[in-house]
C-alpha positions, 0 to 999 in steps of 0.5 A, a space after each residue: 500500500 503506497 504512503 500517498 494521502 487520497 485526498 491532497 496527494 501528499 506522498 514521501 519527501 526525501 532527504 538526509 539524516 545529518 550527523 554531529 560530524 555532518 555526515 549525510 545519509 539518505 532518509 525518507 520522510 513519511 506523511 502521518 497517515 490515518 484512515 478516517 470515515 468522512 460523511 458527505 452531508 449532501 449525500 448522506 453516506 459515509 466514506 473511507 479514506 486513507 488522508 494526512 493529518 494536514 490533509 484532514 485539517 484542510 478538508 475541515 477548513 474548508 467545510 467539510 468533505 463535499 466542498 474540499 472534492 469540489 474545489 480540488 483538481 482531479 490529478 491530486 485526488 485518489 480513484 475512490 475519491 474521484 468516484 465520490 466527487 463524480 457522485 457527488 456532481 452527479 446528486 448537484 446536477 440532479 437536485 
């Protein structure tokens, strides 16, 4: 299971671990990932996703998980989400 978030697109950075004598060794730096359960409020349902901690803190800057995967491209989002904001244009369009 690759370390990406499915809603931001944040994946692993890499870099070095630096030491008192200033040697460099290559090292991998890992997002904070948690699998949360989302409610889209204007589909009544809830969702599984696998997003960031920072992920999780914009999704709720932005009022929730229906205005976050309409305001965000498509390139960032994962499969699953893209389904989700395909629905969710789909229930807009219909209401």
């Amino acid at each position: 299971m690759s370390r990406i978030c499915e809603l931001t697109g944040k994946g692993r950075q890499v870099g070095h671990n630096v030491s008192h004598a200033n040697n460099k060794t290559k090292r991998v730096f890992l997002p904070n990932l948690q699998n949360v359960t989302l409610m889209s409020e204007k589909l009544d349902k809830s969702y599984k996703f696998r997003v960031s901690t920072q992920g999780l803190r914009s999704v709720e800057h932005n009022g929730g998980l229906d205005n976050w995967l309409l305001k965000t491209s498509d390139e960032k989002l994962s499969a699953n989400a893209l389904k989700v904001k395909r629905e969710l244009k789909k229930a807009l369009a219909a209401a």
